[in-house]
Phi, psi and omega in degrees: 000328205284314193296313177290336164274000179260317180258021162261329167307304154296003206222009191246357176259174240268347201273333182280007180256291239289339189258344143304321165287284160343276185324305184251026138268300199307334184273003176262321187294313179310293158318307172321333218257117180287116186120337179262126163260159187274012149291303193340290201296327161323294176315290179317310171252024160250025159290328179262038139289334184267018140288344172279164143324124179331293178307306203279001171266337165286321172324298188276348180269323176294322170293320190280329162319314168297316185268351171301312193304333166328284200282347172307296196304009173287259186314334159287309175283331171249014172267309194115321204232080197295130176299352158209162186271011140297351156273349191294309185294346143344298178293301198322334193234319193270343169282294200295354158322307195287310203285013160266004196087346199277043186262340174305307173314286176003282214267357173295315187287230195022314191242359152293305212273344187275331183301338199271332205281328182271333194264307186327306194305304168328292193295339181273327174312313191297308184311319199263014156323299181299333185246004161254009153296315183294319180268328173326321176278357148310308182282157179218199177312300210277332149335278152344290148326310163338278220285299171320314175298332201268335176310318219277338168285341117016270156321258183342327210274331208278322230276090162308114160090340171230087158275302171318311163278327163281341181292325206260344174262335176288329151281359152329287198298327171242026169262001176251358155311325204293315252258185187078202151320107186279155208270041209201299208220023140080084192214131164283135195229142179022044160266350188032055182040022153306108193273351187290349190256337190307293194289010205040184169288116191272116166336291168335292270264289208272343163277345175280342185295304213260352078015256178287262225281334175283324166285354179277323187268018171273305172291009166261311175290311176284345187060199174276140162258123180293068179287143188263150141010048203278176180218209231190101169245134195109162182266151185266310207279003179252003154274021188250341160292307173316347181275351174304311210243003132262071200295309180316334195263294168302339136339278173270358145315270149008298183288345197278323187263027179244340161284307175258043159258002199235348169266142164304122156101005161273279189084188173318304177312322196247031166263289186301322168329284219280320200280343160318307187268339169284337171275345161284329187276348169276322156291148191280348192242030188335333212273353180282327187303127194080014192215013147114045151263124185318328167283355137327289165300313174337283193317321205286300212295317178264015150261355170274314155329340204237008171278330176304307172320285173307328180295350161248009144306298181306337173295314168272349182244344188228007188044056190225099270211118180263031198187160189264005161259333156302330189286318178312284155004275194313330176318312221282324173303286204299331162323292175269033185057021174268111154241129186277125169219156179302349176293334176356307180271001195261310204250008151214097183272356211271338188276328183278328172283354147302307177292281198313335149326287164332300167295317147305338152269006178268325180309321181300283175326325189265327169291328194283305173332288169304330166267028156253334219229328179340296190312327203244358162270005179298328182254043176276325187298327170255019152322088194327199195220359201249345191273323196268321152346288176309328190276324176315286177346318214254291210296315156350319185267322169317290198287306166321290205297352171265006213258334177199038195001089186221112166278351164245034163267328165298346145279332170340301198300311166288350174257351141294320164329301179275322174304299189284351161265014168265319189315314200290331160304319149295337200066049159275189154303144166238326174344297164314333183282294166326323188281326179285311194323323196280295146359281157299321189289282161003300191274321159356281176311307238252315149351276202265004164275313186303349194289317193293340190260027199221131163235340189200173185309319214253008152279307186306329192229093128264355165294158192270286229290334178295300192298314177287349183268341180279329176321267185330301210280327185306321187286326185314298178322306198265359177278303176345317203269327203271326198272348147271008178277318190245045150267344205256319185302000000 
């Protein structure tokens, strides 16, 4: 009880509402808008995060992570057109709704299911606190190390069909961890007597490059789209009830993104997959799904809610980031010499149970928002796109050049700009590369702590938690190895 009035007691001052509030109206307005995604917005602010207080700068960055999802589904059910891309399954069931008339319903169900999925996602999470205080003193360097190999083989394995290409952008991400003052013994590595090079490739520099500025020449290039107007005929709130009364379907939704937002490098997309395909398989109506079923929209929305929540166990007990917007997340720790390690839950449990607080009231905030404000966020929807580019552009340049009034981390920054609007043109991956940089520094350090006490392979996993996580990649591999074995069959 002491813990819960020591972290409400942190979340009651003024700076930590005005950045709940922020973060999660802005992240539903941020969400609406088709083409801004919230790393854009992450990116963009987080150079001025790092003037705050910790809670209050994860606060606000936690809010907008959270509440896009909220407002995404607005432009994927009358559009057509998801506002982030965790919303894309999202258009199957809820745009054939509208054009049936049903859009109210639609967007009632879209924001019953992210609201029940982010507070479930929460309350279980908060229960399962105590026992992860209890495993937290498992871990050491090489564990760590461990939990990092298996996020990046993750990666590579969930990227379907660009295995080759996330593999090839993630040692990417950790041949540019490498590159500056190596952390051990201050020694330069692949500056080529470049002295700008000397401090590495600044982490921001390049999530705002690849991010922010590659979607700014993206919307500058594609122009306006004439979109029309939609509009909300009807009341919200009494198809907002319905969602109430499929507990089979949002239940395990809920448990899927509470699973995979806590393993690294799975995220929304294979959440929504499996509560997507159990909730067709469990209906009585199966055959509507993807023609405009309300249980449809549940499953995507409230399991892609509930991932935010979970995605700051790997973050917070093992400083391993499952995704590039946690990964965005973790600077702000290091910013403020707070490093997330498993002692984390032992000796400040009151600060990690503020953030699940936090969120949990951003959830509140984003449903009581939305169901008042709908009408007048449609027109967020039609924001030309050459308009909105440019201000991505400007708060972009803005945000590099304060991070060291450095005009060349800003060219840095455009020549990631351009490197990440070709991925998106190919329809690469741009994620892995953020992940190996955080991900590479990360296993280095853990590395090269753990080595000196290692003598041999079957030293590094004498551990129960070493041995089930070399477990976990060695099973990861070889089922991975088995399911193109038997695509070729």
């Amino acid at each position: 009880m002491e813990t819960l009035y020591s972290s409400l007691e942190m979340i009651s001052h003024i700076d930590v509402i005005l950045a709940l509030l922020i973060g999660s109206l802005g992240g539903v307005i941020i969400g609406a808008i088709p083409g801004v995604e919230p790393a854009i917005a992450i990116a963009i602010l987080l150079p001025a995060t790092f003037s705050m207080e910790p809670i209050v700068g994860l606060t606000l960055l936690l809010g907008i992570y959270g509440s896009s999802m909220f407002g995404g589904a607005i432009p994927a059910i009358l559009c057509n057109t998801p506002g982030s891309a965790v919303n894309a399954l999202t258009t199957y069931d809820g745009y054939p709704m509208t054009k049936r008339g049903e859009a109210s319903r639609a967007l009632a169900l879209a924001y019953g299911a992210s609201f029940l999925g982010g507070v479930l996602s929460v309350i279980a999470l908060i229960l399962f606190a105590p026992i992860l205080a209890d495993i937290a003193p498992l871990f050491g360097s090489r564990e760590i190390f461990l939990a990092c190999l298996l996020g990046m083989v993750l990666v590579v394995i969930t990227h379907t069909g660009q295995h080759m290409a996330a593999g090839f952008l993630l040692c990417l991400g950790v041949f540019l961890s490498t590159i500056g003052l190596e952390p051990i013994q201050y020694t330069q590595r692949f500056t080529f007597g470049q002295p700008w090079l000397a401090s590495g490739v600044n982490l921001i520099v390049v999530v705002l490059g690849l991010f922010a500025l590659s979607q700014a020449f993206i919307l500058l290039v594609n122009g306006d789209e004439n979109m029309p107007e939609p509009e909300i005929k009807g009341s919200l709130f009494t198809p907002l009830k319905e969602v109430f009364k499929m507990p089979k379907v949002f239940l395990p939704a809920a448990g899927f993104g509470v699973v995979m937002g806590i393993i690294p490098g799975v995220g929304e997309f294979l959440a929504q997959f499996f509560s997507y395909n159990l909730a067709q398989k469990i209906s009585k109506k199966p055959e509507e799904f993807g023609k405009g079923s309300p249980e449809g929209i549940v499953a995507s929305e409230a399991s892609n809610n509930a991932v935010p929540g979970a995605a700051l166990i790997p973050l917070l007990a093992l400083g391993v980031p499952g995704e590039a917007l946690t990964a965005m997340m973790l600077t702000v720790f290091y910013v403020h010499n707070v490093v997330p390690y498993p002692q984390l839950f032992v000796e400040q449990f009151d600060f990690v149970l503020s953030l699940y607080i936090c969120l949990l009231i951003l959830n509140v905030l984003a449903l009581v928002f939305l169901m008042g404000a709908s009408k007048w966020l449609l027109k967020v929807v039609v924001i030309p796109n050459r308009f909105l580019g440019m201000l991505i552009l400007l708060f972009s340049f803005v945000g590099v050049y304060s991070l060291r009034n450095s005009l060349t981390d800003c060219m840095i920054a455009v020549v990631f700009g351009l490197f990440g609007f070709i991925l998106k043109r190919l329809s690469l991956p741009i994620v892995p590369i953020i992940l190996g940089m955080v991900l590479g520094g990360i296993m280095e350090v853990k590395l090269r702590t753990s080595l000196p006490r290692i003598d041999s392979l079957i030293d590094f996993i004498n551990r129960p938690v070493a041995a089930v996580l070399f477990a976990l990649i060695v099973f990861s591999l070889v089922m991975f190895v088995y399911s193109l074995w038997k695509k070729r069959t």
